[in-house]
Residue, then its C-alpha position, 0 to 999 in steps of 0.5 A: x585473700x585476707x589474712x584470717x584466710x591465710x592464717x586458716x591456710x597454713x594453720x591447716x597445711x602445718x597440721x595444727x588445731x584452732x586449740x593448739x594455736x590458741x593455747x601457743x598464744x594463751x587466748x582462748x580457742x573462740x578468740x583465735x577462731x574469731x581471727x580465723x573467721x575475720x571477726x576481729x582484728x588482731x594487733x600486729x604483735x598479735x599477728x607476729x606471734x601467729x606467723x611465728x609460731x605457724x612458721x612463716x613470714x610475717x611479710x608474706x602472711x600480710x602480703x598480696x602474693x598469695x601463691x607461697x600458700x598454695x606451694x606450701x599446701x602442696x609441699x605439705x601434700x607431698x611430705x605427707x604423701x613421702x611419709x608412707x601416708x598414701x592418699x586415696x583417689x579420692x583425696x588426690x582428687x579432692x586436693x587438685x580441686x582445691x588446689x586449682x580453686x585457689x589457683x582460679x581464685x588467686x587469677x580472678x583477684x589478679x584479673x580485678x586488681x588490673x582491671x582496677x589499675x587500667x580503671x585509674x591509668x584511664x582517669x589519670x590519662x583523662x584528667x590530664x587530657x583535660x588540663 
């Protein structure tokens, strides 16, 4: 998942507008959507004040473990859920499918990233055959 992904995760997870992030960051809120859309690529001081102000961890929001954002989407739910603001069926079906499309989305990179690593080990093997 790439970081304009992820910033768009949480931002919506935590309850904020792409207008509040921006005016925390005093840009305005086209700029902090070209973020959000992968349209541009924010300096890490730029990414710093993001993860900051969203409340996380900049080495989790630049890393390849995607799964703190799908415990945090959940934890979220349920927070909202404790709070007295019952989901209707709907939603509560809305958010196992989105949650489970995250899941399968985050399993597909995994499958293509090892299947990347095997692709490699089989060129090293080889290569080092021929030697």
């Amino acid at each position: 998942m790439s970081v304009n992904d992820k910033i768009k995760i949480v931002r919506q997870a935590k309850g904020f507008t792409q207008e509040e992030i921006a005016e925390k960051l005093g840009m305005s809120s086209n700029a902090y959507g070209d973020i959000e859309r992968g349209c541009s690529d924010p300096k890490l001081s730029k990414l710093e004040k993001i993860s900051e102000i969203l409340g996380v961890n900049l080495v989790e929001l630049l890393g390849t473990n995607d799964r703190w954002i799908l415990n945090l989407a959940c934890e979220v739910k349920k927070s909202t859920w404790i709070q007295g603001e019952s989901m209707t069926e709907h939603q509560q079906i809305k958010f196992e499918l989105e949650k489970h499309q995250l899941l399968n989305s985050e399993k597909d990179k995994e499958i293509a990233y090892l299947k990347e690593i095997i692709e490699l080990m089989k060129t090293k093997s080889g290569a080092n055959s021929e030697a």
